[in-house]
C-alpha positions in Angstrom: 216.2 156.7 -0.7 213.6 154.6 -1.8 211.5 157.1 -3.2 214.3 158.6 -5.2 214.9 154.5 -6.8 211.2 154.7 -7.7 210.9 157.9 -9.1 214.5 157.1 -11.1 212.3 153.7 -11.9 209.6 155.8 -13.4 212.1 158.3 -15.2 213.5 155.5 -17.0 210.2 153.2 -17.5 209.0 156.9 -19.2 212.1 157.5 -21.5 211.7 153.7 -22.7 207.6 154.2 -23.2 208.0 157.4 -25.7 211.0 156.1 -27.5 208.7 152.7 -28.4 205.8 154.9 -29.1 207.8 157.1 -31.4 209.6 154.2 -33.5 205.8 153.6 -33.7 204.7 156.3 -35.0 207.6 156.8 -37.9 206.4 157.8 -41.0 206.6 155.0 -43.8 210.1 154.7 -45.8 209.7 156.4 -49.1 208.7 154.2 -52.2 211.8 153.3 -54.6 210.4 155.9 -57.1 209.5 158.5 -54.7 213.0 158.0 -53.5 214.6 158.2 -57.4 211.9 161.8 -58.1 213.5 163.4 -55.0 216.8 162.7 -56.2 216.2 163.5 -59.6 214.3 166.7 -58.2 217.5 167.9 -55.9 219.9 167.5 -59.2 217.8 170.1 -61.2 217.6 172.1 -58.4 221.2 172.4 -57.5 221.6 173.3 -61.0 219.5 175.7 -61.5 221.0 177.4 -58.3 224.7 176.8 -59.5 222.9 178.7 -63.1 221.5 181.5 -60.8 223.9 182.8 -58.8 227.5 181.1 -60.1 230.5 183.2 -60.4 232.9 180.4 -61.7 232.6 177.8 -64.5 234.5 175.3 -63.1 231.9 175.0 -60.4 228.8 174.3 -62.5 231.7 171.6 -64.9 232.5 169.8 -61.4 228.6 169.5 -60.5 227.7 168.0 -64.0 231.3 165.7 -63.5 230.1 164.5 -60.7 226.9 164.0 -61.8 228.5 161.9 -64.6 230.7 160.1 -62.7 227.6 158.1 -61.2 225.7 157.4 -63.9 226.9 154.0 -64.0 225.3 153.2 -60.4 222.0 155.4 -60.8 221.1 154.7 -64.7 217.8 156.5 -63.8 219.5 159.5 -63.8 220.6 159.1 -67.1 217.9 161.2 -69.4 218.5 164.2 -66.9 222.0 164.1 -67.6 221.6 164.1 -71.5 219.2 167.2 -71.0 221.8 169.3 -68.8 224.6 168.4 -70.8 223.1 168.8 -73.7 221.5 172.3 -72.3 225.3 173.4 -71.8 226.6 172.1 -75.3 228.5 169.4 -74.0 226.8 166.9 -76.3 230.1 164.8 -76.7 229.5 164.1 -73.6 225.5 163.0 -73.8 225.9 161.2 -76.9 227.1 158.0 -74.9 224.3 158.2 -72.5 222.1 158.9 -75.2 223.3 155.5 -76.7 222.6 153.5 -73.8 219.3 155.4 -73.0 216.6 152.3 -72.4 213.6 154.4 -72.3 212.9 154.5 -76.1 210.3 157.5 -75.8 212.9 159.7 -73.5 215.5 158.7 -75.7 213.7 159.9 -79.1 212.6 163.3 -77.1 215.9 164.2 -75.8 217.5 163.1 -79.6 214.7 165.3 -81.2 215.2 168.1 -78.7 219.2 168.3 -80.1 219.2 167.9 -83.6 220.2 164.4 -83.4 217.1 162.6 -84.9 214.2 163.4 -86.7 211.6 161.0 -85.1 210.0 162.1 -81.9 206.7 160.4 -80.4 203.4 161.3 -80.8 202.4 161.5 -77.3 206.0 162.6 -75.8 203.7 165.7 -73.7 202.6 163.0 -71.9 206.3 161.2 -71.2 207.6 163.6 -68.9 205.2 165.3 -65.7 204.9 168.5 -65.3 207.9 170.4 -64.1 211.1 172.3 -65.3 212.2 169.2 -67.4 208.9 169.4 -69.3 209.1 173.2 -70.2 212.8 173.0 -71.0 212.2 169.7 -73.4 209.2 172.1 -74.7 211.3 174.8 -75.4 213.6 173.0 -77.3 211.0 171.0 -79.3 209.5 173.9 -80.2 212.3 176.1 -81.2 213.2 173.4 -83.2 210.3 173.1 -85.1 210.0 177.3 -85.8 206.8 177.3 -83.5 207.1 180.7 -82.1 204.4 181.0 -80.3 203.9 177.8 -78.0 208.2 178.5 -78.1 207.2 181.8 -76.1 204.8 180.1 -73.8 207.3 177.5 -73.3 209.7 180.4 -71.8 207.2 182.2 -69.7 206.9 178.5 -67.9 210.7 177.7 -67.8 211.1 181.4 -66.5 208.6 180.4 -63.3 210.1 177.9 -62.7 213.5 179.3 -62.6 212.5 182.5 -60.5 211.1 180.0 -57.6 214.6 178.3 -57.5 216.5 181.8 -57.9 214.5 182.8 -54.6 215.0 179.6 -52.9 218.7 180.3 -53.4 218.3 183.8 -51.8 216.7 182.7 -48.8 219.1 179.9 -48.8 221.6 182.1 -49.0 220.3 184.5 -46.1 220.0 181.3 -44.5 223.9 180.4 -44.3 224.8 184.0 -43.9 222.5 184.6 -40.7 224.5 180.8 -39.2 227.5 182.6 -39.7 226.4 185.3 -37.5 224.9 183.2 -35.3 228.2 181.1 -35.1 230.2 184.2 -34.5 227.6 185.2 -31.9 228.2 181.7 -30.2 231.7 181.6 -29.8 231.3 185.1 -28.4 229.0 184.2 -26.0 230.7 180.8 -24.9 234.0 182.9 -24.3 233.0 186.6 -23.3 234.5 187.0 -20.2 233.0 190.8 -20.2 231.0 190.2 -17.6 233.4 189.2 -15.0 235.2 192.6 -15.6 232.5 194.8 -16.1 229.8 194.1 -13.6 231.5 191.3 -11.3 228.5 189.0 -12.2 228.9 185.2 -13.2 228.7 184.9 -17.1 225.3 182.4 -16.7 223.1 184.6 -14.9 220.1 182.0 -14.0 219.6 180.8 -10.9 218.9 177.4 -10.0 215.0 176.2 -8.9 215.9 174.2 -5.9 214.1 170.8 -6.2 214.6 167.6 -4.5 216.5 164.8 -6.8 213.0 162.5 -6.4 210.4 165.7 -7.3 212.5 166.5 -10.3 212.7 162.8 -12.0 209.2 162.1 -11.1 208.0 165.3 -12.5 209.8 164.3 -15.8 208.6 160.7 -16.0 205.6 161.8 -15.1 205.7 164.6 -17.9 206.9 162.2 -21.1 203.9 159.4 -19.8 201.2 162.4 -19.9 202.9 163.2 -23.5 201.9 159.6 -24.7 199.0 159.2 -22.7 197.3 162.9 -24.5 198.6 162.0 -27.8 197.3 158.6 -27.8 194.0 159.8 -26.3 193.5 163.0 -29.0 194.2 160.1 -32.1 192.0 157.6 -30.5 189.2 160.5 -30.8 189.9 161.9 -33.9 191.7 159.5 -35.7 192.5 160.5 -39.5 189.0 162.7 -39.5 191.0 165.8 -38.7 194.6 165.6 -37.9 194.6 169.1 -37.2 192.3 169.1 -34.6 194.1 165.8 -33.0 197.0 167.7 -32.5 195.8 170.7 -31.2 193.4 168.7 -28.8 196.3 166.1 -28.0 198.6 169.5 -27.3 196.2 171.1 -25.0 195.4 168.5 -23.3 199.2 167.6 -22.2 199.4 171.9 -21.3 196.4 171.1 -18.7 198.0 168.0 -17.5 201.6 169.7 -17.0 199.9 172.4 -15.7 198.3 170.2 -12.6 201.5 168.7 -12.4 203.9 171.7 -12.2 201.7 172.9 -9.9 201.6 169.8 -7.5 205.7 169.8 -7.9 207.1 173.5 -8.7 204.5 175.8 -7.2 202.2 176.1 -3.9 200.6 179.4 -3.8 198.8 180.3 -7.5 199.4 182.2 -10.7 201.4 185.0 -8.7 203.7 182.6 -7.3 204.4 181.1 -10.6 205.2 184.2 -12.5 207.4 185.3 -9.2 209.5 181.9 -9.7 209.8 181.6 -13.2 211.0 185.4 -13.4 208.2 186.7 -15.5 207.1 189.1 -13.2 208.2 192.0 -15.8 206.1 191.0 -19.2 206.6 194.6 -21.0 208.6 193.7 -24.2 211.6 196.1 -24.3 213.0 197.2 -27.5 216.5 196.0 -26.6 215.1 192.6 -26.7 215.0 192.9 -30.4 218.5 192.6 -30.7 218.9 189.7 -28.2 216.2 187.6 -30.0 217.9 188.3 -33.5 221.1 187.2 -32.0 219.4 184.4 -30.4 217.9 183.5 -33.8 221.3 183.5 -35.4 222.6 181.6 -32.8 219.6 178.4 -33.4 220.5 178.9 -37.4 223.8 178.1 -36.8 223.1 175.1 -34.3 220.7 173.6 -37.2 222.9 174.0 -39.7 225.7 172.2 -37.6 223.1 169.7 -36.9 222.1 168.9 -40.6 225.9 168.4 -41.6 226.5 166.6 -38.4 223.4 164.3 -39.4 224.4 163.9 -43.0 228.0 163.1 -41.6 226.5 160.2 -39.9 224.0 159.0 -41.8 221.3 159.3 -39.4 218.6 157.1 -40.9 215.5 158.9 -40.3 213.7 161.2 -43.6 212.0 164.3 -42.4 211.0 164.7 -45.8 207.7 162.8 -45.5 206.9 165.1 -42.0 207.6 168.2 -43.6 205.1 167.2 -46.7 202.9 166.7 -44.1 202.7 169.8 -42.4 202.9 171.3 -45.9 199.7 169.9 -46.9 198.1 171.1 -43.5 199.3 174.4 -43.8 197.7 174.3 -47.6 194.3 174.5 -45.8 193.4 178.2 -44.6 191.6 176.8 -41.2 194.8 174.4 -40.7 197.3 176.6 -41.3 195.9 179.4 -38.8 195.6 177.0 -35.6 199.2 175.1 -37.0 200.6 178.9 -37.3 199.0 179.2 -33.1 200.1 176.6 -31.7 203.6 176.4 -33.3 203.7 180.0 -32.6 202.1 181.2 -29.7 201.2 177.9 -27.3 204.2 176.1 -27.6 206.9 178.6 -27.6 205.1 179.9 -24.2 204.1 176.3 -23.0 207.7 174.3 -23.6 210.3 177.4 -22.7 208.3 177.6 -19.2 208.5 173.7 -18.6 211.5 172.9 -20.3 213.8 176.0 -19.8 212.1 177.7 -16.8 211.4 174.6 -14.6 213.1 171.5 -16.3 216.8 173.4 -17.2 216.6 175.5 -13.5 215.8 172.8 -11.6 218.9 170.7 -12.9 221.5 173.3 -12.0 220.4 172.9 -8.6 222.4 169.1 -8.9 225.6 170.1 -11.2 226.9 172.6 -13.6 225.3 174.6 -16.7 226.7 172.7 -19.4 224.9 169.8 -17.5 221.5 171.4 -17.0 221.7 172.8 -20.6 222.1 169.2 -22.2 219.8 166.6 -20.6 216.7 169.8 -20.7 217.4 169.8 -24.1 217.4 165.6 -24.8 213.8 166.1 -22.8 212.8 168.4 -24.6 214.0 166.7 -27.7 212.3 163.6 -26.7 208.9 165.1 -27.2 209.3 165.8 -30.6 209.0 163.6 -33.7 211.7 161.0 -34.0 212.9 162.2 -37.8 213.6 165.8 -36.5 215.5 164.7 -33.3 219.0 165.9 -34.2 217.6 169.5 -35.7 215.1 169.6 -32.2 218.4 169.1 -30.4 220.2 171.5 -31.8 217.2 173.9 -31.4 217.0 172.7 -27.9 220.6 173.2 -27.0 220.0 176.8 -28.5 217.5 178.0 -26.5 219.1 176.2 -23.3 222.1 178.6 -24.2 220.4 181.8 -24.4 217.9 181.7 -21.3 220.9 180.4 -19.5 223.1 183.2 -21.0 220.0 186.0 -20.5 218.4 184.7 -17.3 215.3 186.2 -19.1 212.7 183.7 -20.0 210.8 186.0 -22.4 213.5 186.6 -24.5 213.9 182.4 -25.2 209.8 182.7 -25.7 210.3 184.8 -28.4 212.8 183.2 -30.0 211.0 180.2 -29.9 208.0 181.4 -31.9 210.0 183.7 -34.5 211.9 180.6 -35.3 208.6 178.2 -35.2 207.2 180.9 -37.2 210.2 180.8 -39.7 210.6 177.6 -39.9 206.3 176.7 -41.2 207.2 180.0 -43.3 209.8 177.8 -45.4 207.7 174.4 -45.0 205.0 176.3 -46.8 207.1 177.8 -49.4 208.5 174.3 -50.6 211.9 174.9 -48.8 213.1 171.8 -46.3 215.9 173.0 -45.0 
């Protein structure tokens, strides 16, 4: 008994350690104007989806209502306004915002740009950054002033712009459309009861991983102090030199220690034993698991989905904007993105479905039920993983939980972890933050 208090003791000491370190580690809170361009981005980007793919007026009048209806609280939104108003002839509308515009350059562009005044700064190219807002101002400038040909240029930019969006809203769109599957697939798979009638077989088909109560929480306390320990060790030597490289050192290093540990706690007799237990005596990829790891797919998009709305709902406090951008600007670098593109696609699907699902989540439904085992394997595995993406890792988590303890077949949830890793860097490097 006193073993089992320690090892709780070191469970809970563990859990308390990475928490501190990852409040730690946040990224910094965006900057007041990073925080208004974001907004200000997301606005021109909702409309030009709304522009791209709308079927109903009303819908595009209610954004641009809405829009207007809080331009008394965000004033900085104001000379975007004027332009999409103005862009849709609703210049009734802008001419009070217009009025009240304090920016005097803005305010003589965007009066220039629709026939309201004749005066217009010598140096407005260099008022607005490059973007859509730029072109479209440029368009209308020079349309304005019978310029044909910079008026053409103008278009070819505005029309880049606008494809991007257009195929942002396609894959957005896939996007939604594969959650609904995936949702469909869900509720199918929480309340088949098929497999009762069919092959007499309980509808979870994994077997538990007997392990005594004190093994298991020291193996997990044990686990989440190596995960600091690793990390801290891999910045320590590389600090900000290569980031890359520190967190492909810091990851391999906490695979060897897991390793020695799983081996001390799970497994006596080698590599044959291991395979034996985990189930992966049979590595041959079957076609039929194609299916299974597009439902399984489906079934994560659906979880994240639920996850981002449930976050939004509640305010959770934590940008994964600043992370994302990050991993952007790695996977901008050729070297960077191949070894981000292995390790997020190859090592860790392989490494954290054999700890997490085929040690962590079998060895907890030797104490209780699935719905049990499935949860607190997935808050581990959760707990590993950036602070900002903790509601989206959970979702993922729960996910994969579901389907190895749906399938029973660990190299089906290895799969489905790296074609989702592997989707997920595929958007990141496209610009898309879903």
């Amino acid at each position: 008994m006193r073993d089992l208090y320690q090892s709780i003791g070191l469970f809970v000491f563990s859990l308390i350690l990475v928490v501190t370190i990852q409040l730690q580690n946040l990224p910094p809170e965006p900057t007041e104007e990073v925080r208004i361009n974001r907004e200000r981005d997301e606005i021109i980007v909702s409309y030009l989806f709304l522009k791209s793919d709308f079927l109903d007026q009303t819908i595009l009048e209610d954004f641009l209502e809405k829009t207007l209806a809080n331009s008394e609280e965000k004033p900085y939104l104001n000379d975007l306004l004027i332009l999409l108003l103005g862009i849709e002839g609703k210049l009734e509308k802008a001419a009070p915002l217009l009025e009240k515009l304090s920016d005097l350059p803005k305010k003589q562009i965007l009066a220039y740009s629709f026939g309201q005044s004749e005066i217009i700064p010598l140096n407005w190219e260099d008022v607005y950054p490059d973007g859509w807002v730029k072109a479209k101002l440029a368009s209308l400038i020079y349309r304005r002033d019978n310029d044909d040909a910079l008026y053409a240029e103008s278009l070819v930019s505005i029309r880049e712009y606008e494809n991007l969006t257009h195929g942002f809203a396609r894959i957005n769109h896939a996007f939604q459309l594969m959650g609904l599957i995936g949702f469909i697939i869900l509720i199918g798979m929480i309340f088949s009861r098929r497999y009762y009638r069919i092959l007499g077989k309980p509808f979870f088909l994994l077997s538990p991983l007997y392990l005594p109560t004190s093994h298991f929480f020291r193996f997990s306390g044990l686990l989440l102090i190596g995960f600091i320990l690793t990390g801290s060790l891999a910045q320590w030597l590389f600090g900000r030199l290569d980031q890359m490289a520190g967190m492909l050192t810091g990851y391999i290093l906490f695979i060897l220690l897991t390793y020695y540990l799983s081996k001390r706690t799970f497994f006596e007799h080698g590599q044959t034993k291991l395979l034996q237990t985990l189930q992966l005596d049979d590595l041959k990829m079957h076609f039929s698991y194609v299916w299974h790891i597009f439902k399984a797919v489906s079934v994560l998009v659906a979880l994240y989905l639920s996850s981002l709305a449930i976050s939004h709902t509640l305010g959770w406090p934590l940008d994964r904007f600043s992370l994302n951008s990050h991993y952007q600007n790695l996977l901008n670098q050729p070297i960077s993105a191949a070894l981000m593109f292995a390790m997020a696609c190859i090592l860790a699907p392989i490494f954290e479905e054999i700890v997490f699902r085929g040690m962590i989540q079998r060895a907890l439904l030797g104490y209780g039920k699935p719905w049990v085992a499935i949860l607190v394997s997935s808050l581990i595995f959760m707990i590993i993983h950036p602070m900002p993406q903790w509601p989206a890792t959970l979702a993922v988590g729960l996910g994969l939980a579901l389907v190895y303890q749906r399938s029973g077949n660990l190299l089906i949830s290895i799969w489905t972890h790296a074609a989702w890793n592997g989707f997920m860097l595929i958007l990141i490097n496209l610009g898309i933050f879903p």
